[in-house]
Legacy VTK file of the C-alpha trace (Angstrom):
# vtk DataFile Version 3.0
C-alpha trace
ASCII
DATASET POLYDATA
POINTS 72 float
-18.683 -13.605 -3.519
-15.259 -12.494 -3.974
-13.493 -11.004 -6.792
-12.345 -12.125 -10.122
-8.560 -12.438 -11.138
-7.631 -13.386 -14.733
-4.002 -15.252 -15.040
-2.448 -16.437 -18.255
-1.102 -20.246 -18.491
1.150 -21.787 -20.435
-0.127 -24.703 -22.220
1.982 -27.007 -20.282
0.578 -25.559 -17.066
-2.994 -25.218 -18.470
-3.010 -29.199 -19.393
-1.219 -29.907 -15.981
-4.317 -28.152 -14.320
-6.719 -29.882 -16.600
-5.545 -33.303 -15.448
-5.813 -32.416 -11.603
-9.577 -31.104 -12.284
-10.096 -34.500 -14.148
-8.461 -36.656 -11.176
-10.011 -34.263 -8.207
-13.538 -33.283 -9.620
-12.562 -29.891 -8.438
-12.857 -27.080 -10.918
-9.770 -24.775 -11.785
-10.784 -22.144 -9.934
-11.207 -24.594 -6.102
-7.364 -25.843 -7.446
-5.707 -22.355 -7.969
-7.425 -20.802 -5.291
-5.968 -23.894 -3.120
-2.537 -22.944 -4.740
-2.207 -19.830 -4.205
-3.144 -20.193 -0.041
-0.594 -23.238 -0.157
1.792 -20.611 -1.516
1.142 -17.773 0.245
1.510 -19.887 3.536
4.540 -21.030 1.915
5.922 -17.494 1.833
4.607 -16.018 5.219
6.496 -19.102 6.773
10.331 -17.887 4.647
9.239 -14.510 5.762
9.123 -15.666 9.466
12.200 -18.119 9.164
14.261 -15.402 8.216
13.070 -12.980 11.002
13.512 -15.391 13.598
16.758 -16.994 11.761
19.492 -14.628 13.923
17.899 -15.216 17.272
18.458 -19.173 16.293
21.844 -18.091 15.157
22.299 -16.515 18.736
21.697 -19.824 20.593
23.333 -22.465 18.545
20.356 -23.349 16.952
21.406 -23.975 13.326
19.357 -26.833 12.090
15.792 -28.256 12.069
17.264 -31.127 14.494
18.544 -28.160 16.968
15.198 -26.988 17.288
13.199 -30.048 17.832
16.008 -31.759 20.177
14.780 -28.557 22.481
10.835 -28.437 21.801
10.640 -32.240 22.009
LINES 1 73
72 0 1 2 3 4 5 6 7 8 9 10 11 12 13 14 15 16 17 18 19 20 21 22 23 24 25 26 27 28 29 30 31 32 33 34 35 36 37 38 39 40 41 42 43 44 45 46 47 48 49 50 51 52 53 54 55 56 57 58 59 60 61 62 63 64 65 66 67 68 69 70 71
């Protein structure tokens, strides 16, 4: 069992959550959990961009396309 976390919500995020738990049949605590690991992933991958963002830099790698013309 893990542990609890309280959060406030506005009431235009509170009904926005209430609709997805209508539409999903999840409950609000399987759609923030799901959320928060979508952001979190979200974040680690920025983190990593911007680490890895000068080596890029260093090879003429300066967009998306650059990258995948190579790896494809």
């Amino acid at each position: 069992m893990g542990r609890t976390l309280t959060i406030r919500l506005d009431e235009d995020l509170e009904l926005a959550l209430d609709q997805v738990m209508a539409r999903t049949g999840r409950t609000r605590s399987e759609v923030v959990r799901d959320a928060l690991r979508r952001q979190l992933a979200v974040q680690e991958f920025r983190e990593l961009r911007a680490q890895l963002l000068p080596y890029g830099e260093a090879r003429d790698l300066l967009t998306d396309e650059d990258v995948f013309s190579i790896v494809s």
